[in-house]
N, C-alpha and C positions, 0 to 999 in steps of 0.2 A: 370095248365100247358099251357105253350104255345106253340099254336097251327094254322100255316095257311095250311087253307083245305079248300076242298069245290070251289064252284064258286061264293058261296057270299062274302069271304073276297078278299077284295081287298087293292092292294099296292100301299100309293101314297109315291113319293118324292116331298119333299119342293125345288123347284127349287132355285139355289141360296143358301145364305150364313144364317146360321143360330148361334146366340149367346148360345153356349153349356151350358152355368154358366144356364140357362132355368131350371127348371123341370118338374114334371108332369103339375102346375096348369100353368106354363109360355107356354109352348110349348103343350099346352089346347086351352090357348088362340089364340096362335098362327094360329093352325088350325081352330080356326072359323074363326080369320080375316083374317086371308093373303088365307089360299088354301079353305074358302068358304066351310066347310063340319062341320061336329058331330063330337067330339073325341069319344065318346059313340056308333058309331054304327061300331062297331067291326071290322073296316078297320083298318088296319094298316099305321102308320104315322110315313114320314122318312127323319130323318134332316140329314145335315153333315155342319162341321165347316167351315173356310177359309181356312183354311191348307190343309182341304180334310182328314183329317189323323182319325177324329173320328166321327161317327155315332152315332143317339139317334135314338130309335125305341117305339112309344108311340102304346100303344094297349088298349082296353076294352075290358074284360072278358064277362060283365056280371056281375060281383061282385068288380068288381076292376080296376083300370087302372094297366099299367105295363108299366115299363120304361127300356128300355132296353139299355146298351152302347158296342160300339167298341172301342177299338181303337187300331192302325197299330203301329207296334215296329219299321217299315219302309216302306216306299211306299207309295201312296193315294190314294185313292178311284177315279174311272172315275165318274163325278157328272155337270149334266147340268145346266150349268150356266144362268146367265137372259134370257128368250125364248120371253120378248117384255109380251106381259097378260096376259101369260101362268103361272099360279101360282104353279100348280102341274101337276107332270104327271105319268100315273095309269101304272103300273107293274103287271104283275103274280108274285105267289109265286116262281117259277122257274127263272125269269129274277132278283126275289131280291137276292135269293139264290147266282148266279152266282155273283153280285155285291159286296156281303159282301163275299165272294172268292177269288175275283179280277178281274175279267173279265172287260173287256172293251164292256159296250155294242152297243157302237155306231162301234166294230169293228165284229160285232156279228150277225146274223141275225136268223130269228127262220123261220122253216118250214113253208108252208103256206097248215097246216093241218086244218084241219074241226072242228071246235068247236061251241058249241052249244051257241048264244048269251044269256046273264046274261040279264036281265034289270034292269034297271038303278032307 
């Protein structure tokens, strides 16, 4: 089952434009070279096309990887584009939620409540 819980899973985006036709072993590789991480260690890993219109969500179980797709009958995803060296950038389960909703979240802001630092 898929599951983000907890404070150790965490949510990157693939900043930038991602080729979908990818799969699990393509968009593997990807995250070791381009956003510098493990596909293996249980983060969650989140492309979106040129169009904006479809989303791939790479995950590890533990037993398996998991591939997971969106895509919009109409509209497109808000999705940050080149940030300059910024290759990914880390989300909560709640700010992805909201994304894969619609939300805009550069038009969004989150409470500045008290949370207990994860290390890294």
């Amino acid at each position: 089952m898929l599951s983000i819980g907890g404070a150790t899973t965490r949510v990157y985006l693939a900043v930038g434009v991602t080729d979908m036709r990818k799969g699990v072993d393509g968009l593997s590789g990807l995250v070791r070279s381009r956003m510098e991480s493990d596909p293996a260690s249980g983060h969650l890993f989140v492309f979106c096309n040129a169009g904006r219109t479809r989303l791939k969500v790479l995950y590890f179980d533990g037993s398996g990887t998991w591939l997971c797709a969106k895509r919009l009958e109409r509209g497109r995803f808000e999705w940050p584009e080149d940030l300059g060296e910024e290759k990914k950038i880390a989300l909560g389960a709640t700010e992805l939620a909201a994304l894969v909703d619609g939300l805009e979240l550069t038009q969004t802001r989150a409470r500045r409540w008290w949370r207990r630092k994860i290390a890294a």
